[in-house]
N, C-alpha and C positions, 0 to 999 in steps of 0.2 A: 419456482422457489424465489418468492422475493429477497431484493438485496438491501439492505437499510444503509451501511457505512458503505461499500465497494460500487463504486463508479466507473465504471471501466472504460477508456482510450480504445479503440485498435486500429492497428498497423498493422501493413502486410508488407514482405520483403520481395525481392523479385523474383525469388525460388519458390515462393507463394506459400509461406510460412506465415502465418497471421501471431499477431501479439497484442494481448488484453493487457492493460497497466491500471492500477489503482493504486490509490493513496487513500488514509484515512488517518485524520489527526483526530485525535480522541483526551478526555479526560481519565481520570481513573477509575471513575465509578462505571466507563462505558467499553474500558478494554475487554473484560468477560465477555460483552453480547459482540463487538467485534473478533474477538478467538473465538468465535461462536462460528462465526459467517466466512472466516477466513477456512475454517476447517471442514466447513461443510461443502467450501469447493474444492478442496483438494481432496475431500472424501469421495466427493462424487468421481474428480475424474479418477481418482485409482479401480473405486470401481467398476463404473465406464469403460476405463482403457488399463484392464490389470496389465501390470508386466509391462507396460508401453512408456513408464517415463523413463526420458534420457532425451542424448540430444539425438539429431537425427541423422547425422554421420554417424552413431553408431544402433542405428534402427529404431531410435525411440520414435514414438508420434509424438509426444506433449514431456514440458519439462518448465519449470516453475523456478524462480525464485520470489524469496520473500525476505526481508529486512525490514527493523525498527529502531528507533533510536528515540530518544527521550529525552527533553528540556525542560528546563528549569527557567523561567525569564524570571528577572529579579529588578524589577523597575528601579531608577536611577530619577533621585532629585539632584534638578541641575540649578545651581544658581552664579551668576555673572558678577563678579569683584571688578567693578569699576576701579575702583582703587589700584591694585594690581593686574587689571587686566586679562584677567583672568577664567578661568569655568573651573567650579567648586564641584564633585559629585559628590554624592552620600547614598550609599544603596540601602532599597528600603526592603520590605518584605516581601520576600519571592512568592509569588505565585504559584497557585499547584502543578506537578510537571503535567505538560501534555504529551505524548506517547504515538508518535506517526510510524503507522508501518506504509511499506509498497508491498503490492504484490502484481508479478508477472507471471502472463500463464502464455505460453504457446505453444503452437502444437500445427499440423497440417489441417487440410482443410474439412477433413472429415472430423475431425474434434473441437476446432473453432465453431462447426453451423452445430454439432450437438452442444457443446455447451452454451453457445446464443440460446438455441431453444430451450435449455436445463434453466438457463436464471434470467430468461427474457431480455437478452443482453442485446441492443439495437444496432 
């Protein structure tokens, strides 16, 4: 299964817990096919590994978080008052928001190497 927006990091801890990280900043028109891709991995591993998420002090194999948060940049004309000495701003038309999720997946070592192979993750 190809991935278009999630580019995954991993790390592995010393208890040999591995962790996939992605980011993906997006515009509006592209958050749909992102909650597309984001859902199709977490649908995988539930079905993969039913019953197995949590952490793994309480016996889960794999367990996720995801967050987003959304900005608004609103560009800033600056102009310099020789006179006073000064910086003048005047804010101009905000830009469209862009829309960054993360997502963290991990899990031990038997659901780390299947999902490398699930989304050809290197």
């Amino acid at each position: 299964m190809d991935l278009h927006y999630l580019d995954f990091d991993y790390s592995e801890d010393a208890d040999g817990t591995g962790t996939f990280d992605a980011m993906a900043s997006v515009s509006p028109a592209q958050i749909p096919a992102l909650h597309a891709e984001i859902a199709r991995v977490l649908a995988w591993a539930h079905q993969q590994f039913p019953d197995a998420c949590g952490p793994s002090e309480e016996g889960g194999e794999w367990q996720y978080d995801l967050q987003g948060v959304q900005e608004v940049a609103t560009p800033l004309a600056l102009q310099f008052d020789a006179a006073s000495e000064r910086i003048a701003t005047v804010p101009g038309t905000p830009a469209p928001p862009r829309t960054t999720f993360t997502l963290s997946v991990s899990g031990n070592a038997g659901f780390c190497a299947a999902l490398r192979e699930a989304f050809g993750i290197g």
